[in-house]
N, C-alpha and C positions, 0 to 999 in steps of 0.2 A: 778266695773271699767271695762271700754272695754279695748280690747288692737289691737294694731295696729302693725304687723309686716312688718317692711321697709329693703328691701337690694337693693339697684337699681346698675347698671354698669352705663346707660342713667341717669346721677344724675337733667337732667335740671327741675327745678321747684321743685325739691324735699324738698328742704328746708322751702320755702313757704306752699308745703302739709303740711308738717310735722308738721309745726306752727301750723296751721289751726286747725288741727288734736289732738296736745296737749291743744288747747285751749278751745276744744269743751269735752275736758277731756279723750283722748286714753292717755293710757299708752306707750311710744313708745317702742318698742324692733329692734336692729337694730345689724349690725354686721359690722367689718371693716373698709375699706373707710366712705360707710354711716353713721357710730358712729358718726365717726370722725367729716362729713363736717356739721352732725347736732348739735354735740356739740359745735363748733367751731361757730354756729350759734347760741350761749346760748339755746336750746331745750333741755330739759330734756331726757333721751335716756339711758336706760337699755340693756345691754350687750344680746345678745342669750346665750354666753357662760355662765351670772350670770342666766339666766331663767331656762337653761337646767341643770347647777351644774357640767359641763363639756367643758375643756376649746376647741379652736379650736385646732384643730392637722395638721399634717402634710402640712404644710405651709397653712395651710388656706382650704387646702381642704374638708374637714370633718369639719364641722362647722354648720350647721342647719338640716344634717340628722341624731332627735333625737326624740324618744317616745313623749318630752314631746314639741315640734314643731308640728310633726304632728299628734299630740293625740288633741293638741288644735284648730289644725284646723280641724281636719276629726269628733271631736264627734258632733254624733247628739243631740238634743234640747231632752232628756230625762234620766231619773233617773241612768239608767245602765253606760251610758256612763260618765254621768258628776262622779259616784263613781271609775270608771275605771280609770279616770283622777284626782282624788282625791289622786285612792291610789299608784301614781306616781309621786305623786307632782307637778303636772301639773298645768295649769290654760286656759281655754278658749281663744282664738285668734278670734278679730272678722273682721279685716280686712287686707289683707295681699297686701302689694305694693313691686312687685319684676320686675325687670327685665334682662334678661338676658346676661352673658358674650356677647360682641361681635367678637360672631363666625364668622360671615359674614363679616364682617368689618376686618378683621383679614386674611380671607382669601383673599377678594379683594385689600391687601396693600401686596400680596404675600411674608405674613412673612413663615417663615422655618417651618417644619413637628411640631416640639419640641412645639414651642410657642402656634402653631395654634391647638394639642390637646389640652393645658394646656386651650385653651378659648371655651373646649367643657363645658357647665354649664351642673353641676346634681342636686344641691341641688337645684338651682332656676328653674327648669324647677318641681322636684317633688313638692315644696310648690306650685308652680303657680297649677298643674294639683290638689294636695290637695283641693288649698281652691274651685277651680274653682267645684270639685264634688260636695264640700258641698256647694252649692249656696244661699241652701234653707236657711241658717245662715249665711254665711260668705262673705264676699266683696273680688272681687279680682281685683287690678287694677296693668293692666301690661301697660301701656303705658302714657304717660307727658299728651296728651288730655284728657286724661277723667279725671285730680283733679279738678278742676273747678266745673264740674258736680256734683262730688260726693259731693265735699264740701258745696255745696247747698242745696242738698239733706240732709245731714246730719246738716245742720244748720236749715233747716226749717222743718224737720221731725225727729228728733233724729238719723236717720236710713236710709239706703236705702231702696230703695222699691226692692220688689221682683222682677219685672220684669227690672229693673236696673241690678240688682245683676244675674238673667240670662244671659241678653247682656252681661254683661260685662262677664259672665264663654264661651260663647261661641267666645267670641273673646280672653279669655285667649288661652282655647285650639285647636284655629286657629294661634296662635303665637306660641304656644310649636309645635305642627303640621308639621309648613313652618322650625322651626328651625331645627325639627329631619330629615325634609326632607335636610336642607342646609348639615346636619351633612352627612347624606347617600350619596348625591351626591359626596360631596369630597373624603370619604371612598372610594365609588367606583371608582373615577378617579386616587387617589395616589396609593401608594406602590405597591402589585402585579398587578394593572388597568391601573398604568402610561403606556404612552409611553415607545419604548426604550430607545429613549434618557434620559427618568427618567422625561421630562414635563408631566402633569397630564394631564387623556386621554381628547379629546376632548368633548367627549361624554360620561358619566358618564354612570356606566352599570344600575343606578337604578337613576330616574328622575321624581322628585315630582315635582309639580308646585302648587303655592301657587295665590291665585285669591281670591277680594276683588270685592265684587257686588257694583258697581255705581248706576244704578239704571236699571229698567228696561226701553228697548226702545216700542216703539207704537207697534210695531210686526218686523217677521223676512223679511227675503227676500221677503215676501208674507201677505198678511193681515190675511192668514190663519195660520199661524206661530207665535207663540209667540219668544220673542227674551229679551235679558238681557246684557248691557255689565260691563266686570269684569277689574279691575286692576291690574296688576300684579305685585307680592309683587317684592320689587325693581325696577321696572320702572325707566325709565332713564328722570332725567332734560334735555325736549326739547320734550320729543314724548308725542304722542297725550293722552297718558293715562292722563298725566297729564298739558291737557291745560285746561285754565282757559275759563269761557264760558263769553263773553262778549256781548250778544245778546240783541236784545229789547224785550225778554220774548216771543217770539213767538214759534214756534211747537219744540219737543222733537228735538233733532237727533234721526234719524233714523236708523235702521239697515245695513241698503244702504249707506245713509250720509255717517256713520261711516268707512266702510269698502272704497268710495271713496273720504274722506280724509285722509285717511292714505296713498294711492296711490300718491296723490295731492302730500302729504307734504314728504312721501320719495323721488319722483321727486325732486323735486323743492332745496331739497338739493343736487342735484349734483353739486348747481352752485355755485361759490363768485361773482361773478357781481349782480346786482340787477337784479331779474330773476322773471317771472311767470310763475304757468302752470296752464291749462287748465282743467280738469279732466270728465268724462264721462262715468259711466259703467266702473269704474277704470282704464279707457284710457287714456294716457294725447291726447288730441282730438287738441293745442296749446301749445306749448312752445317760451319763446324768455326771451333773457336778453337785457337790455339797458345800459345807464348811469344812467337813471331816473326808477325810479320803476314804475312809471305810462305807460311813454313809454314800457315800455316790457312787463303790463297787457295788454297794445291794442293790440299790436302785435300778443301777444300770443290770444286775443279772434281774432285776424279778422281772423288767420289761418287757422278758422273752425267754425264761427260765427253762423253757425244756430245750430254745437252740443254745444256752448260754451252755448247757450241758455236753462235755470238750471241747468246750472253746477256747478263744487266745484272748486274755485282757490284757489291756496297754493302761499305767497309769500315768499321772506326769508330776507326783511327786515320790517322796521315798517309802519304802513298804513299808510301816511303821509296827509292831504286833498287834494290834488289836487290827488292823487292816488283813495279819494274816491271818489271824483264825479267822476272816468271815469266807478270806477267801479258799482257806481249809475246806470251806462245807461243802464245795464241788467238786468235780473231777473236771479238773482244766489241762490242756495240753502246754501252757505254759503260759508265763507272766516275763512283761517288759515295763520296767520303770527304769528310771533314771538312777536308782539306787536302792536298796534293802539294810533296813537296820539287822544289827546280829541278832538282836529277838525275834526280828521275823525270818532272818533265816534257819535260825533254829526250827521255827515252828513248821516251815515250807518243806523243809527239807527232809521232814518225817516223810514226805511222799514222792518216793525212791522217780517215779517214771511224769514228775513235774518237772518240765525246764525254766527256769530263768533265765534273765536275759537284764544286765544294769548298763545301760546307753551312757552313763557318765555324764558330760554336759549334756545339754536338753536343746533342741532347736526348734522354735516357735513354729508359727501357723503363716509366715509369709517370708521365709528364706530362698531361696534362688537356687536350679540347677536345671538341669536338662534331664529330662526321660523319654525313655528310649522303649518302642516297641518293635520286638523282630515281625517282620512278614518274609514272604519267599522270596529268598533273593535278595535281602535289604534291610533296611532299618527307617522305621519312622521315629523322628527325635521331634519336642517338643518343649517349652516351657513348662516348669511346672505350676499347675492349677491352682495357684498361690489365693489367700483369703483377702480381697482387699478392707481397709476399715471399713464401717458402718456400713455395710452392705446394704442391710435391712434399713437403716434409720433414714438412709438417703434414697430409699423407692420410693417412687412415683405412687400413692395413694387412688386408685382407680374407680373404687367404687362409693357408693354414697356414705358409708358408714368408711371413718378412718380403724385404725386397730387400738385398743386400748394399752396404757401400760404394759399391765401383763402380757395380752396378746401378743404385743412387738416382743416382750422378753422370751416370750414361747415359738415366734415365726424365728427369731435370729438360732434360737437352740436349734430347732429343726432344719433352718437353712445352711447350719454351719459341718450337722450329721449326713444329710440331701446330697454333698459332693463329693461323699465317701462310699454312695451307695451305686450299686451299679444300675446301669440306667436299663429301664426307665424305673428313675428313682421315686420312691413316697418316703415321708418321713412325719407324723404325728408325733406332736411334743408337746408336754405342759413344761412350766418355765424352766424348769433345772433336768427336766428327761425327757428322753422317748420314751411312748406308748403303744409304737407300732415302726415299721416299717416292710414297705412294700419295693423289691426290686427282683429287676434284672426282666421282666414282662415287656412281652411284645407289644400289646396295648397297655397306654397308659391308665385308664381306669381298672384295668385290672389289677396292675401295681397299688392305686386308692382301697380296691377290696381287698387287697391282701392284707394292707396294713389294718383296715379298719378290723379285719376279721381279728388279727392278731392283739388291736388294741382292745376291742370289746367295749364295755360302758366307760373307762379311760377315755376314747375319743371323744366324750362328750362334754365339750368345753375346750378342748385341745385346739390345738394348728397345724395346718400342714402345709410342709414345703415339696414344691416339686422342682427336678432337676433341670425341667423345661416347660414349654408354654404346653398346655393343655388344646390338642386339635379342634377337641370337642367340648360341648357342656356338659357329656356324660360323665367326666371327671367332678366336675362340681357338684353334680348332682347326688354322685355317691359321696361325696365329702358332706353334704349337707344331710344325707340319712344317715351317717356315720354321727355326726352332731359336730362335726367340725364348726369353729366362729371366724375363724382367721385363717388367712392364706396367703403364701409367696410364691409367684413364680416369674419368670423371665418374662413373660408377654412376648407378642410380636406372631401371635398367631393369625391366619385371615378372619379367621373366627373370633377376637378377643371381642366384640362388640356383645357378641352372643355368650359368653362366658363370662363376660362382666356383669348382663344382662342375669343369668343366673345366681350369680353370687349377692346379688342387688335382691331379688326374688325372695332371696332366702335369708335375709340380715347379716350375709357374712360381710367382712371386711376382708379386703385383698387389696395386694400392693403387686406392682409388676416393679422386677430389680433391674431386668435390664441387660442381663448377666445368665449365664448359661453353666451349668457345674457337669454337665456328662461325664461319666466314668466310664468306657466301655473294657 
C-alpha cells in the first residue's frame, strides 16, 4: 500500500486531492484541521498520532516530529533502511502534501508578537525539506497548482516521474527558503531591531528576497547580454509582475520593454482622471489627462510625437475602441492598462509585433514597498518615492506674485510628471499636459533648454517643475525666455535668495515644496 501524508494550513482543493488519492489507493495519513475536513468529506484518514503510537502534545505543537514520520520519508529504496524502519514500527511514506502556517499572512494583518510566533511552522517546513531530499522516492507537493498534475500522472502512470518529483523538491525547497527568509526579516525588525517607539524596523537587519523565473527575455540591455525576468514572491495585484499579456503573439518583451513599462505605468498612476503617458528610455517624453481617455493618449503623444514614436504608453483606465484607433495611428512598442475591451482588442490586435500588457487591479500613486538597486557587491534598497497629498497646494509661496488657479493646476501636473523623469529633471505643463520635458543633464539648465527647445511657443504660459532646487539663476532665467509664469521646486539652495530674486524680476510666480523627487 502507498501512503500519502496530508497536513495543509492553504486547505483549497485538498479535499478533492485527497479523494483522488484514496481512490488510486494511498493510504491517507493526516493530522488536525486536515483529518477533520477530510473526514467530514467521507475520505478515509489515519490519524499521525495512530501511525506514530504517540499522541499530539502540547497544544498541537509536537505532533509529526517523530522517527516514525521521518523514517518513512527519509528511507532510501534499500535493505538497510526498509529494516531500520521495520524495527521501529514504521512504514514507508510515499507522498507528502504539506503546507505551511501562514506566517506571512499573519504578519501582513499586523497580528501581536504572541500569535505571529505561534504561526512560525516547524514540523511542516521539516517533513516538506524531508521528502523534498528524498526525491528520488518521494513526491512532495507544497502548493493547490500542482494536484491536478500529479494526479494525472499518478492515474496514467502509477507514479510520478522522476523529473516531476525533482521540480516539484526544488520548488518545495524555494517555499521553505522564502518562508525562513519571511521568518528572519521579522526577527530582525521586532524586539531588540524595533524602532524606539517599539514599530518594527523599517529595514530589517537581515533581507532575503525570494524571486520566481518568468521566463527568460531576448537579451539584456544589449544583444550581447543575456537577460531573465523574475517575480517576486508576494507581488502586489496591479504591478507589472503580474500582468496578464494580451498580445497577438508577436516578439518577447524585452529587457528595455520591461524596465520602460514599469516607468510608463508608475507614471501613469499618479493620476484619477483618465490619464496617459508617454514613455521613452524610461522618460515620460507625454503626459495629459482628459475626460476621455482617448483624448488624453493624443495629448499626451502630440507633446513629443517624434519620441512618442516606439514608444510604451501606460493608461489607468480600460482600452475602450475609440481609444484604440487613435492609438492605432503609431507604432508603439506596447500598451499597459488595467484592462481592454474586446473591441479594442480587436482593433490592437491587427498589429501582429504590439504587446499588451492588462495589470488587472490598479495601484494608486502612494502604495508602499521597497526598491532595490544593485551595485557591486550589494544592493541599495529604499522606500518607495510615494506622492504625498497636496504637494503643491501646501508650498511655501516665495515670491512676490503667488501662482494663480490655473498656474497651481498646471505646477502640480508637472510636479507630479518631474518625479518620473530622470534627474536632472524639467517638466513644462499646461494644466491637463506636458509641453516639454527636459532630463537626465548634467547641468540643470540645460535640462530647462531642452524642455523649452522641445516645448516651443507651448511654453509660453506654461509651468515648470523641477526635480530639485535650482544652483543658479541661470535656470530661471531660461524659464523666463522660454515664457514660463510658474514654477515649483524644492528650495534649499545657498543661492535661493538670488533665484527668488530672479523669478521676482520677471513676474513669475514660484513655490518651494520642500521636497525632493530625484530619479537617478
Amino acid at each position: 500500500m502507498k501512503r500519502a501524508l496530508i497536513s495543509v494550513s492553504d486547505k483549497t482543493g485538498v479535499v478533492d486531492f485527497a479523494k483522488e488519492l484514496a481512490e488510486l489507493g494511498f493510504e491517507i495519513l493526516s493530522t488536525g484541521g486536515t483529518a477533520k475536513a477530510l473526514r467530514d468529506a467521507g475520505i478515509p484518514v489515519r490519524d499521525v498520532s495512530d501511525f506514530t503510537g504517540s499522541p499530539e502534545i502540547m497544544d498541537g505543537r509536537v505532533k509529526t516530529l517523530h522517527p516514525r514520520v521521518h523514517g518513512g520519508i527519509l528511507m532510501r529504496d534499500c535493505d538497510e533502511d526498509r529494516a531500520d524502519l521495520e524495527r521501529i514500527g514504521g512504514a514507508p511514506i510515499d507522498l507528502v502534501c504539506v503546507n505551511l502556517y501562514p506566517f506571512e499572512e499573519t504578519v501582513a494583518r499586523g497580528a501581536g508578537r504572541e500569535e505571529t510566533i505561534e504561526n512560525i511552522d516547524i514540523g511542516g517546513p521539516t517533513m516538506v525539506r524531508s521528502a523534498a531530499k528524498s526525491h528520488e522516492r518521494v513526491t512532495i507537493v507544497t502548493s493547490p497548482e500542482d494536484y491536478e498534475s500529479v494526479i494525472d500522472e499518478l492515474r496514467e502512470n502509477g507514479e510520478t516521474s522522476l523529473t516531476t518529483r525533482q521540480r516539484l523538491a526544488a520548488k518545495a525547497f524555494s517555499h521553505t527558503a522564502a518562508y525562513d527568509g519571511a521568518i528572519a526579516a521579522y526577527m530582525t525588525s521586532t524586539g531588540p531591531f524595533a524602532e524606539e517607539d517599539g514599530t518594527p524596523a523599517r529595514f530589517p537587519s537581515t533581507l532575503t528576497l525570494s524571486l520566481q523565473k518568468a521566463y527568460d527575455v531576448r537579451y539584456g540591455e544589449n544583444p550581447h547580454q543575456a537577460g531573465a525576468f523574475y517575480i517576486e514572491r508576494g507581488a502586489k495585484p496591479g504591478s507589472l509582475a503580474l500582468a496578464e499579456s494580451l498580445g497577438a503573439g508577436g516578439k518577447e518583451l524585452s529587457f528595455n520593454n520591461l524596465v520602460d513599462v514599469d516607468a510608463a505605468l508608475d507614471a501613469v498612476r499618479e493620476f484619477t482622471e483618465p490619464a496617459a503617458v508617454v514613455v521613452k528610455h524610461t522618460n515620460p517624453c507625454g503626459v495629459a489627462r482628459a475626460a476621455e481617455l482617448a483624448e488624453a493618449y493624443r495629448l499626451a503623444r502630440e507633446a513629443d510625437p517624434t519620441s512618442a514614436f516606439g514608444g510604451i504608453v501606460a493608461l489607468n483606465r480600460e482600452v475602450d475602441e475609440a481609444t484604440a484607433a487613435v492609438l492605432s495611428e503609431t507604432f508603439l512598442e506596447c500598451i499597459v492598462a488595467p484592462s481592454f475591451s474586446e473591441a479594442a482588442l480587436k482593433k490592437l490586435r491587427e498589429k501582429p509585433a504590439l504587446r499588451l500588457l492588462a495589470t488587472g487591479a490598479w495601484l494608486g500613486p502612494d502604495f508602499q514597498e521597497l526598491h532595490m538597486k544593485r551595485i557591486g557587491g550589494g544592493l541599495l534598497v529604499q522606500d518607495r518615492d510615494r506622492t504625498l497629498q497636496d504637494e503643491i497646494r501646501a508650498a511655501k509661496v516665495v515670491t512676490k506674485r503667488a501662482p494663480t488657479e490655473s498656474e497651481y493646476r498646471s505646477l502640480e501636473m508637472a510636479w507630479r510628471v518631474g518625479k518620473h523623469v530622470k534627474s536632472n529633471a524639467i517638466v513644462f505643463a499646461l494644466e491637463d499636459r506636458t509641453v516639454g520635458v527636459g532630463a537626465g543633464q548634467m547641468a540643470r539648465v540645460t535640462s530647462v533648454q531642452i524642455a523649452a527647445q522641445k516645448a516651443g511657443e507651448l511654453a509660453r504660459g506654461a509651468a515648470m517643475a523641477s526635480d530639485a532646487f535650482f544652483p543658479f539663476a541661470d535656470g530661471i532665467e531660461a524659464a523666463r525666455d522660454a515664457g514660463i509664469t510658474a514654477i515649483a521646486q524644492p528650495g534649499g539652495s545657498k543661492r535661493d535668495e538670488e533665484v527668488i530674486a530672479a523669478a521676482d524680476a520677471a513676474g513669475i510666480a514660484m513655490v518651494f515644496t520642500g521636497l525632493r523627487h530625484f530619479r537617478h
